[in-house]
DRENDO-103166 format. One record per residue (C-alpha): x, y, z; chain; residue in one letter. Coordinates in nm, 3 decimals. Example, Ala and Ser with C-alpha at 12.3 -4.5 7.8 and 13.67 -1.06 7.14 Angstrom:
BEGIN
px|py|pz|mol|type
1.230|-0.450|0.780|A|A
1.367|-0.106|0.714|A|S
***
This chain:
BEGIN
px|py|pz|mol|type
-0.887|1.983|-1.940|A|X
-1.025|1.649|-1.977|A|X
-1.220|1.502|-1.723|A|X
-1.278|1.184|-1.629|A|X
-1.663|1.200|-1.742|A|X
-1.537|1.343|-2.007|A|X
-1.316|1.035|-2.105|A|X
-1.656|0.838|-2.041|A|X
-1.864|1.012|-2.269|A|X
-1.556|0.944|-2.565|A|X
-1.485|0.608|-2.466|A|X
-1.886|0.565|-2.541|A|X
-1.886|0.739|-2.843|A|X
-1.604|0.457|-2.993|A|X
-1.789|0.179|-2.901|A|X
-2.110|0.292|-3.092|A|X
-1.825|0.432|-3.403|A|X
-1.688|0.068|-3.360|A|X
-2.030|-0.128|-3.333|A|X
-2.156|0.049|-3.663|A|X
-1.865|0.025|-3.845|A|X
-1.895|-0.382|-3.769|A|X
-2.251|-0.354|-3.809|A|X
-2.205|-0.254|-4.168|A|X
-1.941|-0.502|-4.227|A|X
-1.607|-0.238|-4.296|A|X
-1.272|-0.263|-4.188|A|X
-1.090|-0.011|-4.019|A|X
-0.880|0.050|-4.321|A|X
-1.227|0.075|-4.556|A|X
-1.419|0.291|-4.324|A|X
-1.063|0.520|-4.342|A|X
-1.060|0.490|-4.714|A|X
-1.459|0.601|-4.744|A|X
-1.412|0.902|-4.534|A|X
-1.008|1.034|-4.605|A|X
-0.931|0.976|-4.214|A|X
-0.658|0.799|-4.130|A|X
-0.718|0.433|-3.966|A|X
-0.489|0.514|-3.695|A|X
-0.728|0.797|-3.595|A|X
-1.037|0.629|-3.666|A|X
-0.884|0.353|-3.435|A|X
-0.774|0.619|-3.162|A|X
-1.183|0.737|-3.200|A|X
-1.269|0.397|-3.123|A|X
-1.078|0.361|-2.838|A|X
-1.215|0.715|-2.678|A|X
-0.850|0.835|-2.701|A|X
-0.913|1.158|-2.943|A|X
-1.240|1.401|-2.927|A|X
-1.343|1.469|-3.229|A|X
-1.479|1.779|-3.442|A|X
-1.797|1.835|-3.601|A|X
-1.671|1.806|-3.964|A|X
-1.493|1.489|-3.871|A|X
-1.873|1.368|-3.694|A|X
-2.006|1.450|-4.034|A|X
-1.683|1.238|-4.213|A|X
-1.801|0.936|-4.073|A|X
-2.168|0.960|-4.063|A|X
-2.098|1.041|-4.498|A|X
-1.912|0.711|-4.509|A|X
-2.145|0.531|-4.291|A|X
-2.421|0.608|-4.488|A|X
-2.614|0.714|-4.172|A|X
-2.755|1.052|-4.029|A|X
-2.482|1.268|-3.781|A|X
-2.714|1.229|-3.531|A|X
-2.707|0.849|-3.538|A|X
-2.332|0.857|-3.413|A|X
-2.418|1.019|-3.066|A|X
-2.823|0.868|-3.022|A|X
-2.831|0.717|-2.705|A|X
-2.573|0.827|-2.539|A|X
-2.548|0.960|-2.199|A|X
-2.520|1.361|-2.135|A|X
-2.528|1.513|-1.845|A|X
-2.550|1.906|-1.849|A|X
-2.321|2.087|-1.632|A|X
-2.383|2.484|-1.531|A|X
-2.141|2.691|-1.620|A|X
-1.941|2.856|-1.305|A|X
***
């Protein structure tokens, strides 16, 4: 189940997809071109509305021209124990 932190921590992941994606000066429909994903989807990942996988992470980071790892720098986490 998603939670509502959960919805949080995608909706903040789209904005920094969105804000590089701008930043480097490519449309939706480019970005979706460079990386074979669907502009729908990548639109849906910049709205926080879909959580993505770890190949798709790598997708965009490949068409970005950046490392993974610049996709999810700075932003929040907050570990939960498991029950």
């Amino acid at each position: 189940m998603v939670t509502e932190a959960d919805k949080e921590k995608l909706k903040e992941f789209g904005e920094k997809l969105k804000k590089i994606r701008k930043d480097k000066g490519l449309s939706l429909r480019r970005l979706s071109y460079l990386c074979s994903i669907d502009y729908s989807d990548i639109g849906k990942m910049e709205r926080g509305k879909t959580n993505i996988t770890l190949l798709t992470l790598f997708e965009l980071a490949g068409a970005l021209e950046i490392d993974p790892s610049e996709l999810i720098k700075d932003l929040s986490f907050t570990m939960v124990a498991p029950k």
